[in-house]
N, C-alpha and C positions, 0 to 999 in steps of 0.2 A: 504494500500500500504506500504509495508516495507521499510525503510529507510534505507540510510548507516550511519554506523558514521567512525569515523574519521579510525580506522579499517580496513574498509572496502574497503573506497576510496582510502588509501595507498594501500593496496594490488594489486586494478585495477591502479590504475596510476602506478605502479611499474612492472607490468607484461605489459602493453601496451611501456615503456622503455624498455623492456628488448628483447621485440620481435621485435621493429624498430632496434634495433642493429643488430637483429639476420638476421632480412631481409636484412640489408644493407651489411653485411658481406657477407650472400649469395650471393646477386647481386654483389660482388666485386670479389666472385671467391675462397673466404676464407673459404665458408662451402660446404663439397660434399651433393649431392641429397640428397643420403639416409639419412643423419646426420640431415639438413634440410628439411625433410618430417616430421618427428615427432616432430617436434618443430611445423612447421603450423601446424598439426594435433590437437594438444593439446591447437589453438588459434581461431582452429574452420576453417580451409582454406582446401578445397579437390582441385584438378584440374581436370575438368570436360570436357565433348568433344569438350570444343569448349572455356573455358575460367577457371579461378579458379572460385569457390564457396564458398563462406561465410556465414556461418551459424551461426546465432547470438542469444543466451540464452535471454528466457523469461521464467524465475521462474517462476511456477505453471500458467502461461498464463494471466499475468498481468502485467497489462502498465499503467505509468501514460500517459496525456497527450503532456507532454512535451517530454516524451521518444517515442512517435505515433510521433510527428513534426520530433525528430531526425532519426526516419527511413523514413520517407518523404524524408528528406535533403540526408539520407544518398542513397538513390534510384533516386535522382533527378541530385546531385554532384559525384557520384562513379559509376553506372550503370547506365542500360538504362528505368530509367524514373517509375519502379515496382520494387515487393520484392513477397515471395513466403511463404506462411502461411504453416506451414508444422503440421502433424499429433500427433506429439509431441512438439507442441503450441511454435516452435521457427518459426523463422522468416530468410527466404537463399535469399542470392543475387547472381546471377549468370552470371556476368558480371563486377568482380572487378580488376584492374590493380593490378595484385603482389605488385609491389612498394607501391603501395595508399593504402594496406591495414592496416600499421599501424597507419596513418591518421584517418581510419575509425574506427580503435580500439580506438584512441583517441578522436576521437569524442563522440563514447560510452560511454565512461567512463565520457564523462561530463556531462551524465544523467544518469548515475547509473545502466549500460549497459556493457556488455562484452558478447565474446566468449569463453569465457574458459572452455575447455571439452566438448565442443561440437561434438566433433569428437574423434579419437582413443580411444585405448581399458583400459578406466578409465569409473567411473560413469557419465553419461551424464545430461542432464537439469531435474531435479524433476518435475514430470509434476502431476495435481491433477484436480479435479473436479472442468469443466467450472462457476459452479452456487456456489461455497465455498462461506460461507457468508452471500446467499442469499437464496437460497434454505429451503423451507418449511418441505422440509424430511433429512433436516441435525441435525445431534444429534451435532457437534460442528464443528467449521470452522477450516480445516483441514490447514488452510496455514502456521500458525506459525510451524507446526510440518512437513511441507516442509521446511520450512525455516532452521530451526534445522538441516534437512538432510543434506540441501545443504550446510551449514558450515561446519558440519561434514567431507561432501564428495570431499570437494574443495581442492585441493592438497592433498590431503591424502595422505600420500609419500607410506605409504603400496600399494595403491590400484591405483598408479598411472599409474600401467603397468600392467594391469588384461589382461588375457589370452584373452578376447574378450571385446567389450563392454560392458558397465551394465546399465540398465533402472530400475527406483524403480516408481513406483506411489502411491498416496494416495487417498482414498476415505471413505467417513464419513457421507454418505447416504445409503437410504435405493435401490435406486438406483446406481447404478454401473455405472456412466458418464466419468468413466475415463480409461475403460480400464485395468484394475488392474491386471485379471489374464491372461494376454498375455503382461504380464510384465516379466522380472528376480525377483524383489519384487516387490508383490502388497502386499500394509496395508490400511487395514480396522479399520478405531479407532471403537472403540465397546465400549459397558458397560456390566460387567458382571452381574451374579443373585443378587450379595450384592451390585449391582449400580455403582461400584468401574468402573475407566475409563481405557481405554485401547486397546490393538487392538490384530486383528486375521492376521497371517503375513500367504500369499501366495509366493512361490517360485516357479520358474524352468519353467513361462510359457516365449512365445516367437512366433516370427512368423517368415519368409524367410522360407527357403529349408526343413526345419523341423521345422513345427507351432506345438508346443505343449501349453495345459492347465495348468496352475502353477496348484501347491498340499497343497493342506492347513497342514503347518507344524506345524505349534500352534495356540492354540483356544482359548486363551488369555496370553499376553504378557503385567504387568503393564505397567500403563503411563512412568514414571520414566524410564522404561528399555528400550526404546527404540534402543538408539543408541551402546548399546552395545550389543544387540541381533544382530543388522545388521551386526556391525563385526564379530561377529562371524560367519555370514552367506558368506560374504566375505574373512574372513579367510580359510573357509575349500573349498571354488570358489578357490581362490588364489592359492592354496597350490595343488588343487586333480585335477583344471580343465584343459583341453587337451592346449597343446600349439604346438604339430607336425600338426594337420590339423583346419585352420580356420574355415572350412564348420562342426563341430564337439564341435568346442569351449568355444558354450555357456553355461551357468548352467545349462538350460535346459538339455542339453545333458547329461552331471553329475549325473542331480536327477534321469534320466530315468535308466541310467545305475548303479547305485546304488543301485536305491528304494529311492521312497519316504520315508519308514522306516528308513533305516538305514542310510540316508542322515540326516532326523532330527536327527536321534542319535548321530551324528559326531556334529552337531550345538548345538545342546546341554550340552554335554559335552564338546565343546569348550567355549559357554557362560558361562559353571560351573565357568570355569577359571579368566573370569575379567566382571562377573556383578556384581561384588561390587567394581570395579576398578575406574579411572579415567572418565571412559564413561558415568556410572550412570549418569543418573540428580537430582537435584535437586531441592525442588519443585518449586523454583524463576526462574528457567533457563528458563522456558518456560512464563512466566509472562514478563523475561526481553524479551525475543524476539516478544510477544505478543504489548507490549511496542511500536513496529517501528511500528507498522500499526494504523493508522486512525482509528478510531471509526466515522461514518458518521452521522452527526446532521440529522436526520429523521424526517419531519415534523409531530407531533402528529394529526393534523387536516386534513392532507393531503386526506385520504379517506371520506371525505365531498363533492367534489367537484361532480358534478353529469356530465360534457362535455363528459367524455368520453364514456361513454353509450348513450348517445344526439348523437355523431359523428360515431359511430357503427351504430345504425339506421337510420343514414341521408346518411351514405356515404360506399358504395357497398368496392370500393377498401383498403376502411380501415379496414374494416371489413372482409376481406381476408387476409390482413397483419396480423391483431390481429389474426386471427384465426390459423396461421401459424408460428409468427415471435415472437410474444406479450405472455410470461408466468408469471405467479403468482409469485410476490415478498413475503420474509417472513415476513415484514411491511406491514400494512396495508395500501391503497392509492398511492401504488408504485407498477413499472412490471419492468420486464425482459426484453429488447428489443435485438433482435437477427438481425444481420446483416449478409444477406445473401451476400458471397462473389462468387457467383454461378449464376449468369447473362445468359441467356442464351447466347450460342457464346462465350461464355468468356472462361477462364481459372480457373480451380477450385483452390482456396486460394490465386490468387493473386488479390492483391490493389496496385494502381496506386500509384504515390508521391502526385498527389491530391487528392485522396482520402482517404490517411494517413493522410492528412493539417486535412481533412473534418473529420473525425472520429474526430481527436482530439480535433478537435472546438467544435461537439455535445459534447463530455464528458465532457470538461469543461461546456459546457449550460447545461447542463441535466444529468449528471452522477457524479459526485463529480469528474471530472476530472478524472476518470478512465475507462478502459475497458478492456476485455480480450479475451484473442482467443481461440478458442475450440478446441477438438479433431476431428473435422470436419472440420476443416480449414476454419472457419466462423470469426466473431467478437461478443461479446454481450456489450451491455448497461448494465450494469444491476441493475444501481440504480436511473431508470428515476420515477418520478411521475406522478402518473395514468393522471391525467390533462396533463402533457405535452408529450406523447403520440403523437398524433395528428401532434403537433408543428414539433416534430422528426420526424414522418414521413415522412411529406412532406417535410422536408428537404433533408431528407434521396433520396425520389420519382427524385430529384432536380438533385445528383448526380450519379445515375444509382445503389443505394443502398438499395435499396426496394424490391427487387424480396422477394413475398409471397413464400418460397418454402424450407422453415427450416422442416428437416423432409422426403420431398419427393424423389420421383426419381432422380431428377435435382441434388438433393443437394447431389451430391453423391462423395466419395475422388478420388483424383485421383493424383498418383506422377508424376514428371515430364515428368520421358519416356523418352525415344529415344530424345526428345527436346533436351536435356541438357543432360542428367545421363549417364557417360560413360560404366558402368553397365550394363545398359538397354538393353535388347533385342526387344524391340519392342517399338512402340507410346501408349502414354497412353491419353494425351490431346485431339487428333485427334478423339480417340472413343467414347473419355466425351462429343465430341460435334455433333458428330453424334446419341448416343444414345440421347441427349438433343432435339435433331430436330425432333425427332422421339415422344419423348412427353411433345410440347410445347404448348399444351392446357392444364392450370392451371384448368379447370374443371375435366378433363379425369386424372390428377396429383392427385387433392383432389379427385377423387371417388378411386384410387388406394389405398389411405391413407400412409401411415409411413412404408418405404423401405430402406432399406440402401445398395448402390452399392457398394463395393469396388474394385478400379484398381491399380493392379500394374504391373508397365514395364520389371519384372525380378524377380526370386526367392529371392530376397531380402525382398520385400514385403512391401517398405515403404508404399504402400497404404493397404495394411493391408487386401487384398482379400482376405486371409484363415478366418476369419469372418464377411464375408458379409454375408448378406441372400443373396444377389446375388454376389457374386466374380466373378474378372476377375485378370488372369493375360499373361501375355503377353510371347511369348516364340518365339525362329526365328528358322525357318525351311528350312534350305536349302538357306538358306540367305535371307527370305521372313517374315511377320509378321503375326503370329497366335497368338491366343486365347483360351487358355483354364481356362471351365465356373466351378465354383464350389456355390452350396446351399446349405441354411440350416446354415451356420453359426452365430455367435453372439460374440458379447465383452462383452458383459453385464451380468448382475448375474448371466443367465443361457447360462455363457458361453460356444460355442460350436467352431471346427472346420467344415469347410463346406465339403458335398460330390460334388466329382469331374464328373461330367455328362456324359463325353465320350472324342470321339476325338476332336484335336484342331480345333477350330472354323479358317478361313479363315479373314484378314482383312475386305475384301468385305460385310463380311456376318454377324461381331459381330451384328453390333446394330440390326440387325433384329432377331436373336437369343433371345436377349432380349426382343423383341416385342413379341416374339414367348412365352418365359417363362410367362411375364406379363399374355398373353393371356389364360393359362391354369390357370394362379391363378383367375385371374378374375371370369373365369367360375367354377371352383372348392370349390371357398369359399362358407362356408356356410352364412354368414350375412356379411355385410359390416364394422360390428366389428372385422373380425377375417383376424390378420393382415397374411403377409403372410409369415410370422416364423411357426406362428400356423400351416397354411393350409400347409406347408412342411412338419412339423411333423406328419401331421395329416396324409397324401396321401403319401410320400414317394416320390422317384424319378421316377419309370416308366411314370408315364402322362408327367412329363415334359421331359422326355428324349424324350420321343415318338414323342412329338411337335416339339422338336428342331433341332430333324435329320429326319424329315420326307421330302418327296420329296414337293419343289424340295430342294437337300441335302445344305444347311449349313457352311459345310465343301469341297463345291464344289471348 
């Protein structure tokens, strides 16, 4: 867990002053709208259909537990009683008093918390691989070299006013858990043929109205050069990218219109300019930031313990959780625990004020006092020991935080929608809980295996439907809410955009559309190993279009 020092904390105590003034001003009549719009923009505040929204930075999806208690307090004292786990691992409130919000900024800030850039068109929260640390197919824990970004990227006064927003992620497995290339940057730390450390940087990818795949711009980048390659990658965003149409804005848009070619060549010859400049690192920079994080006392003997393989064979429902919830730690006699925030009936990503109390009590029992949020809008454990396992579960079982269902259908994204997002065209909550009803047999769930739905309420895409293997997103028709279905996509190494099926689905009829897809995979696979990315690839869209619009129609 990264620390502040004294640095750090003046920065956040100094910007949570400066923004009570700015609010008090406005509320007196001293700043117009528009002057005061990018001021809360840039403190993390939207105004939403029905109340402002606060959206609060969790670096690479880590929390201590005292920081979990303060979004408890701050859900329980400033809204109504929840907070809202979002796809790039912060945390929204959507229900905060204008006035109260520099209060809650100051609250933040006295566990080492902020909103800063959360919002407008600057670099946003660094977001990185849920399992960093722990993970068995990590070549090195990617967070210090988030951490590095995010100093880098934090006021940056060049990049304080980019043509659009900017997302960067990191990942440093063999796996792709973060998302990377349906980023603006995704970096990949790598090791080259002479072992030498380093990374492979992607650009230009993105989702909303125009989802595109980043472009692999360079195939090694030294350790050392990091942060001045990224400028330079920002420098030529800054300088080339569209600022007359928002819908047009992004980098993505840039690389496409350029070339991948001749976009790296512009990045390149701009890096010629200051990689030996002030940016470089050198090789203590990364050692002192390594510095602010914990090293976690790991019990050497811990994998002795034989209960949890006793409690697998004695007890059915634990033995569902583990099979579901429970992954492989890179210590021996330790696991992963994943906490499903996908209940059924529930709301995807949100936790109550007590169940933020309750997370943060297990992590201190059981997790060295940390946890973190995924790109799934879930929680993980991820440094319990194999023996206490069990203990957490049924803890867990205690507070309605047990759902076996990390992975499946249920556990699928979904942004707020029509709920809240003034954006939105349509409901998104309403269909997560109707497709949920639809298959709430935890049997007929594990015989489907490993699915990932994505919803989103508008071409914006927070929920990220351009690679789902099963997308939705939501579109209004004549002032009505429709659904149009897209497959075959992925975020992950072989990353893809998904194909779009036909005409829009009807509110009435989404989740049975879904029922309808499941149903052709079901019968299409060849073996109950081949998930159903594969069986798209493998068949193509006809079978399922043919199911989905067959009588009686769908889109009736």
């Amino acid at each position: 867990m990264y620390k502040y020092d004294s640095y750090d904390q003046k920065l956040v105590d100094e910007r949570v002053a400066q923004y009570r003034d700015q609010t008090q001003r406005f509320l007196a009549g001293q700043i117009p709208d528009d002057e005061f719009r990018a001021l809360r923009l840039r403190n993390g505040l939207y105004i939403q259909r029905f109340a402002p929204m606060l959206r609060v930075s969790i670096p690479y999806g880590l929390l201590a537990s005292r920081q979990l208690r303060m979004l408890g307090h701050i859900a329980r004292e400033y809204d109504k009683g929840f907070g809202h786990f979002t796809t790039r691992q912060n945390i929204q409130y959507n229900w905060p008093q204008l006035e109260r919000v520099p209060d809650i900024l100051a609250d933040l800030a006295s566990v080492q918390m902020h909103a800063i850039q959360t919002s407008g068109n600057c670099i946003r929260n660094i977001t990185s691989d849920h399992l960093a640390g722990v993970a068995r197919d990590e070549l090195v824990d990617p967070r210090p070299y988030c951490e590095l970004t995010r100093q880098w990227a934090t006021f940056h006064p060049e990049f304080n006013w980019l043509p659009r927003k900017f997302k960067i992620a990191f990942s440093a497995t063999t796996s792709d858990r973060a998302a990377t290339k349906v980023h603006d940057i995704g970096v990949h730390i790598i090791r080259n043929d002479k072992g030498e450390l380093g990374y492979a940087i992607y650009v230009g990818g993105g989702l909303g109205r125009m989802p595109m795949i980043a472009h692999r711009i360079r195939d090694f980048l030294p350790e050392l050069d990091l942060l001045s390659y990224l400028e330079a990658v920002l420098r030529i965003y800054n300088r080339l990218g569209r600022r007359d149409n928002i819908h047009r804005a992004r980098i993505k848009v840039l690389v496409k219109e350029t070339g991948p070619a001749k976009f790296t060549e512009m990045v390149e010859a701009e890096w010629a300019l200051i990689r030996d400049g002030d940016l470089r690192l050198q090789p203590g920079d990364i050692d002192i930031i390594k510095s602010h994080f914990d090293e976690h006392p790991y019990e050497s003997d811990a994998a002795a313990d034989t209960s949890f393989d006793a409690m697998l064979k004695s007890d059915s429902g634990f033995a569902s959780f583990v099979r579901r919830n429970v992954h492989l730690h890179r210590a021996d006699g330790y696991r992963v625990v994943f906490v499903s925030l996908k209940p059924l009936g529930g709301v995807a990503g949100d936790a109550s004020a007590e169940q933020l109390d309750v997370l943060a009590d297990l992590a201190d029992r059981y997790s060295f006092g940390e946890a973190r949020v995924t790109h799934d809008q879930n929680i993980v454990l991820a440094e319990v020991r194999q023996k206490d396992v069990y203990a957490l579960w049924q803890a867990l079982c205690e507070h309605g935080l047990a759902t076996p269902n990390i992975g499946l259908l249920t556990d699928l994204i979904c942004c707020p929608g029509l709920d809240y997002c003034s954006l939105a065209n349509a409901g998104s909550i309403g269909v997560s809980q109707d497709i949920a009803d639809r298959f709430e047999s935890l049997d007929y769930l594990y015989d489907i295996g490993d699915i990932k739905i994505k919803m989103s309420g508008c071409m914006n895409g927070c929920g990220h439907h351009s690679v789902g293997h099963i997308g939705i997103l939501g579109v209004d028709k004549h002032g009505e809410e429709w659904y149009q279905v897209t497959l075959g996509g992925s975020a992950e190494n072989d990353a893809s955009l998904g194909d779009r099926t036909g005409p829009a689905i009807s509110r009435a009829n989404i989740a049975e559309a879904v029922e309808r897809i499941i149903s052709v995979y079901m019968e299409q696979r060849q073996s109950e190993d081949e998930s159903f990315l594969r069986c798209y690839r493998r068949i193509g869209m006809p079978p399922f279009k043919a199911r989905i619009y067959a009588e009686p129609e769908v889109t009736a």
